[in-house]
ChimeraX commands (.cxc) that place a marker at each C-alpha (Angstrom):
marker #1 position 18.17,-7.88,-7.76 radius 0.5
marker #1 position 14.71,-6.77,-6.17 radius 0.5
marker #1 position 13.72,-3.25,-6.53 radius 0.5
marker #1 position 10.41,-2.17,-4.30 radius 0.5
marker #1 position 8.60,0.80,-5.58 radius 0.5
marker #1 position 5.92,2.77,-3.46 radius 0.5
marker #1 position 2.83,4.24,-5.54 radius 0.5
marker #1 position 3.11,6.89,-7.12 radius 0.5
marker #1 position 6.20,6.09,-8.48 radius 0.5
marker #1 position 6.69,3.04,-11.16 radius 0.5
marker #1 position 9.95,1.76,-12.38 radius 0.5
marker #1 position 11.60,3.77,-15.47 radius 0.5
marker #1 position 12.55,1.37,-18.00 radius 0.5
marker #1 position 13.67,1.72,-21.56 radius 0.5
marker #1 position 11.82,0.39,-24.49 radius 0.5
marker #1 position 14.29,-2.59,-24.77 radius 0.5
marker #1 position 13.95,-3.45,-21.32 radius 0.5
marker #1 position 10.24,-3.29,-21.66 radius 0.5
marker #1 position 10.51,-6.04,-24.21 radius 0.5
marker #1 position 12.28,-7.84,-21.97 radius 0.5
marker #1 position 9.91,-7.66,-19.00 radius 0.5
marker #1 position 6.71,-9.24,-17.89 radius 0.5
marker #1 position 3.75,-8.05,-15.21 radius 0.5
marker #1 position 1.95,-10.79,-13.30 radius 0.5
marker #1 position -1.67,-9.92,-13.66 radius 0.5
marker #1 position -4.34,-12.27,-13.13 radius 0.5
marker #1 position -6.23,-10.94,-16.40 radius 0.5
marker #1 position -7.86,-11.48,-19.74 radius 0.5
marker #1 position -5.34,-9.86,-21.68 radius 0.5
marker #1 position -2.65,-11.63,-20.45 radius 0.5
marker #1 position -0.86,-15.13,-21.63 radius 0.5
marker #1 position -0.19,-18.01,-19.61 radius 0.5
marker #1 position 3.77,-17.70,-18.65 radius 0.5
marker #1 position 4.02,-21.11,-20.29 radius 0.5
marker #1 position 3.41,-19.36,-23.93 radius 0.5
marker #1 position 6.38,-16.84,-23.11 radius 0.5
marker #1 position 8.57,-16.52,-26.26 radius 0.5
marker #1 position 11.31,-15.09,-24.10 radius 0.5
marker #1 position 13.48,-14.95,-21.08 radius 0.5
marker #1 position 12.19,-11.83,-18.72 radius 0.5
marker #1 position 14.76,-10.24,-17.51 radius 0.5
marker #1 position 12.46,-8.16,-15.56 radius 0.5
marker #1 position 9.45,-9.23,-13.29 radius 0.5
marker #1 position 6.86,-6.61,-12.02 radius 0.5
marker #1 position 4.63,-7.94,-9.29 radius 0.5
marker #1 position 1.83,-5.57,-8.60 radius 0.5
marker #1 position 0.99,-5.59,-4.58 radius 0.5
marker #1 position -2.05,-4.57,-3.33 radius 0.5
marker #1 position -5.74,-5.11,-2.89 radius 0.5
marker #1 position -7.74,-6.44,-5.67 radius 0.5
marker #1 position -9.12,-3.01,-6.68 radius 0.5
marker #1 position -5.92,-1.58,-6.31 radius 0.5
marker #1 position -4.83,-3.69,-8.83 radius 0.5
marker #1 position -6.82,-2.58,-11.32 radius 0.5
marker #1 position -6.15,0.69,-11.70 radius 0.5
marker #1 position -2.45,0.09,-11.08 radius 0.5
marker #1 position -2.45,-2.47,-13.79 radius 0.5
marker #1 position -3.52,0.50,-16.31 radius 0.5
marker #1 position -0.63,2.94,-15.35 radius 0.5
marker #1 position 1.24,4.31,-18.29 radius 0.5
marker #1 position 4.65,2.77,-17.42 radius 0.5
marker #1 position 3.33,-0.67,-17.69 radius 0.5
marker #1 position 2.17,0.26,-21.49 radius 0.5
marker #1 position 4.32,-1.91,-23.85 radius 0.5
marker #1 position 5.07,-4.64,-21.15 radius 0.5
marker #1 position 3.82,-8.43,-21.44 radius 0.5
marker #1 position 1.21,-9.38,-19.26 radius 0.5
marker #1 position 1.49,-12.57,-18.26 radius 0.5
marker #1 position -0.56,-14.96,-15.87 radius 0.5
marker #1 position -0.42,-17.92,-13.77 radius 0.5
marker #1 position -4.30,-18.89,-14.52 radius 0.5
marker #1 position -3.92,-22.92,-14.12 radius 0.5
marker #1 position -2.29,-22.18,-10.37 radius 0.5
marker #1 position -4.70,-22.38,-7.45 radius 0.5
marker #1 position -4.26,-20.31,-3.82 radius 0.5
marker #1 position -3.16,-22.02,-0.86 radius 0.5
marker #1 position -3.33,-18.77,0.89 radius 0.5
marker #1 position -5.24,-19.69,4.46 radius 0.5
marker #1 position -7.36,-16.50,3.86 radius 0.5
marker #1 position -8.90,-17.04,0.56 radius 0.5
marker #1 position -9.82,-13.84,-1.41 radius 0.5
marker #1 position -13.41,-12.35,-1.20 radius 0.5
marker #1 position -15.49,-13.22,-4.03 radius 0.5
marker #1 position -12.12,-13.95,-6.14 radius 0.5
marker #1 position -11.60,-17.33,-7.54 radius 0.5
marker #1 position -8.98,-19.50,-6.10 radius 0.5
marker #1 position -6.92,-18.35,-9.30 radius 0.5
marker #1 position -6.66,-15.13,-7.73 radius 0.5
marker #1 position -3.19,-15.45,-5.81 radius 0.5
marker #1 position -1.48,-13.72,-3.03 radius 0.5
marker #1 position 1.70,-11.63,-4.42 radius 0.5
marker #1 position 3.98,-14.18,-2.93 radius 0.5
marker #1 position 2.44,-17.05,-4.18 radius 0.5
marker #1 position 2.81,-15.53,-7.88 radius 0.5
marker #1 position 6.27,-15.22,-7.53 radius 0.5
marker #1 position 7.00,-18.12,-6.11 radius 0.5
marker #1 position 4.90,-19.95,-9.44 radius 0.5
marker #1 position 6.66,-17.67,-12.04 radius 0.5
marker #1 position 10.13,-18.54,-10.56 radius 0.5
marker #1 position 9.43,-22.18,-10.67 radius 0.5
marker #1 position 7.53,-21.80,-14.11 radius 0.5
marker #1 position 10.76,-19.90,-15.17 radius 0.5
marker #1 position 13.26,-22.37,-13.57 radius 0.5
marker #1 position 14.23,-24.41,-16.33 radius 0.5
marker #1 position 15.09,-21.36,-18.66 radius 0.5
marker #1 position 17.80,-20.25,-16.39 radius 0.5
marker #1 position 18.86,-24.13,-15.52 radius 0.5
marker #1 position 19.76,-27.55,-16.58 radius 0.5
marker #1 position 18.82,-28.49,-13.05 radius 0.5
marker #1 position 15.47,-30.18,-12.02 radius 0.5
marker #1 position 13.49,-27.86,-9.87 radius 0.5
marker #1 position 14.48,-29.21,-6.37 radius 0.5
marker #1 position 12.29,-26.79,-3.60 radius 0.5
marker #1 position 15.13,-24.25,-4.93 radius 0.5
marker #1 position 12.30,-21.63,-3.93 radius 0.5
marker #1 position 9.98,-23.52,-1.16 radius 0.5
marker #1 position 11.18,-21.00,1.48 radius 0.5
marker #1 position 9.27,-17.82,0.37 radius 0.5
marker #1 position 6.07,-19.25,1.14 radius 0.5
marker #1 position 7.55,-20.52,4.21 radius 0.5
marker #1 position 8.64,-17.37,5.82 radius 0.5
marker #1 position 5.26,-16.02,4.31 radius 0.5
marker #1 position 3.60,-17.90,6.99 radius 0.5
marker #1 position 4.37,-16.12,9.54 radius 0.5
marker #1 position 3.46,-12.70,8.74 radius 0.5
marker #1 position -0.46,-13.37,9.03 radius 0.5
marker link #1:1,2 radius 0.2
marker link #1:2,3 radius 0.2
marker link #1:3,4 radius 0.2
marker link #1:4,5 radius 0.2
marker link #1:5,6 radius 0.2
marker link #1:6,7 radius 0.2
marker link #1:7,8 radius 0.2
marker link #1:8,9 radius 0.2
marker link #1:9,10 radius 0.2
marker link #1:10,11 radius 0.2
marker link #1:11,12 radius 0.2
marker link #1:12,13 radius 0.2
marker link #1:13,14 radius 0.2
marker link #1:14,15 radius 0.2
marker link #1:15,16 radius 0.2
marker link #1:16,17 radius 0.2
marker link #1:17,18 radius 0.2
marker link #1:18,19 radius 0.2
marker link #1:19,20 radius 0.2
marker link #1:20,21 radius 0.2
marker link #1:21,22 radius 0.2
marker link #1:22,23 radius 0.2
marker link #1:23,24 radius 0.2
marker link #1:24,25 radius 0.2
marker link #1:25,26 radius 0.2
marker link #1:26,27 radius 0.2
marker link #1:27,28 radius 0.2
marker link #1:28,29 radius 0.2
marker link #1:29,30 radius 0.2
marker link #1:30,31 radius 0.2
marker link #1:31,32 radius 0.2
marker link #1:32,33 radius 0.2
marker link #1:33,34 radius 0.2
marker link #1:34,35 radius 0.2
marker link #1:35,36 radius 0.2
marker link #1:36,37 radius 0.2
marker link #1:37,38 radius 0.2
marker link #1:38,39 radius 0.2
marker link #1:39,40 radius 0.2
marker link #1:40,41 radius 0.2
marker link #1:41,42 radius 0.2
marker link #1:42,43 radius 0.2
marker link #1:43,44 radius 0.2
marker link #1:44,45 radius 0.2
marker link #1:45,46 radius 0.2
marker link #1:46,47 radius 0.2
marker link #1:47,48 radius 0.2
marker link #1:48,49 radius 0.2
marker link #1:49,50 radius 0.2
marker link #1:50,51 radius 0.2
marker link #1:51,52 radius 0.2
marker link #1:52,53 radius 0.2
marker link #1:53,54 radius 0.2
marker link #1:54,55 radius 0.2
marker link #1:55,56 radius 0.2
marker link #1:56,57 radius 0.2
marker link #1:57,58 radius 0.2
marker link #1:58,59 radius 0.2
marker link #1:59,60 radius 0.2
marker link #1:60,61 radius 0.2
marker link #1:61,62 radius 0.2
marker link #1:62,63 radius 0.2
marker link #1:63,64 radius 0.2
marker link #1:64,65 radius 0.2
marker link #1:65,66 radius 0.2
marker link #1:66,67 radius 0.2
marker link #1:67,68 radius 0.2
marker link #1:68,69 radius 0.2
marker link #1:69,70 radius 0.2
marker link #1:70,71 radius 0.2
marker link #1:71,72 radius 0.2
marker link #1:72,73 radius 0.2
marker link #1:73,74 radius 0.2
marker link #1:74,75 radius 0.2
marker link #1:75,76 radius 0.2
marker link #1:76,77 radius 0.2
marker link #1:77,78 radius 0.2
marker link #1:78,79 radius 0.2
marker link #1:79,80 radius 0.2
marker link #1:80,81 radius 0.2
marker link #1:81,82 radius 0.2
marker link #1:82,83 radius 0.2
marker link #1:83,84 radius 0.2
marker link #1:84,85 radius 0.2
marker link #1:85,86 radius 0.2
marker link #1:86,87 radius 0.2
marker link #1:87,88 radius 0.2
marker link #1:88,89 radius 0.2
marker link #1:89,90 radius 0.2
marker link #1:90,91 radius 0.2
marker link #1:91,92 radius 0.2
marker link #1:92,93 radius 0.2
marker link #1:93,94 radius 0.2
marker link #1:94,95 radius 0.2
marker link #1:95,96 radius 0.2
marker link #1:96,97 radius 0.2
marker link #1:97,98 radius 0.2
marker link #1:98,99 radius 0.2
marker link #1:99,100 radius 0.2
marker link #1:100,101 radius 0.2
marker link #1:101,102 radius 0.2
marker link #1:102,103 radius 0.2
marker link #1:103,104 radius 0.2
marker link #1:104,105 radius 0.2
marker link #1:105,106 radius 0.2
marker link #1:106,107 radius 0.2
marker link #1:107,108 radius 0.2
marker link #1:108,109 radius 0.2
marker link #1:109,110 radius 0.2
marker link #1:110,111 radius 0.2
marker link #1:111,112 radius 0.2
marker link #1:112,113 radius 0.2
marker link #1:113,114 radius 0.2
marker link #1:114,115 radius 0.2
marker link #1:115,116 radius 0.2
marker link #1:116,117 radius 0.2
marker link #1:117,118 radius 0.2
marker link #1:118,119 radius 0.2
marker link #1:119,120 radius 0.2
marker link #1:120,121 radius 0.2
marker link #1:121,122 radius 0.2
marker link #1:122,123 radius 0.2
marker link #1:123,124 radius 0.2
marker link #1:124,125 radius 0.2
marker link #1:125,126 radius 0.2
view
């Protein structure tokens, strides 16, 4: 299920579910999603520009949740981010790393382009 949220408003979770969510955040406190120690069943992907983000990233309703990052992951985005490093990925592209990152927790398949179409369609919109 994909749930879309407009600022102001954040999704209400519980305390349980919160320990069962991550946030993609390109940021020091954060862990590489390899070092998870469990299965999300929740993942909040911040969208917006770069300053945005920050003070998004500090809203209340994300207090309690794991932040997690996909550091070792460069941009292939055509339209590279002003003075961001290529770490710095579009929205898209982190979900389309944490899903294959996460693959193998909710499989006994080999990854097989199971996700290659989101960046595809992706393409088009710029």
């Amino acid at each position: 299920d994909v749930s879309v949220y407009k600022y102001p408003e954040f999704p209400n979770l519980t305390q349980l579910e919160k320990e069962h969510s991550i946030v993609l955040l390109p940021d020091s406190d954060a862990i590489p999603i390899r070092e998870l120690k469990f299965i999300p069943k929740h993942i909040i992907v911040l969208e917006g520009t770069w300053e945005l983000l920050k003070s998004l990233s500090s809203h209340i309703s994300l207090n309690g949740i794991t932040r997690v990052s996909l550091m070792e992951r460069k941009t292939t985005y055509w339209r590279p981010q002003h003075k961001k490093p290529d770490t710095c990925l579009a929205s898209i592209e982190a979900i389309y790393w944490a899903l294959i990152e996460l693959f193998p927790c909710f499989s006994n398949n080999l990854y097989e382009g199971n996700f290659d179409n989101l960046l595809y369609f992706y393409s088009f919109i710029w």
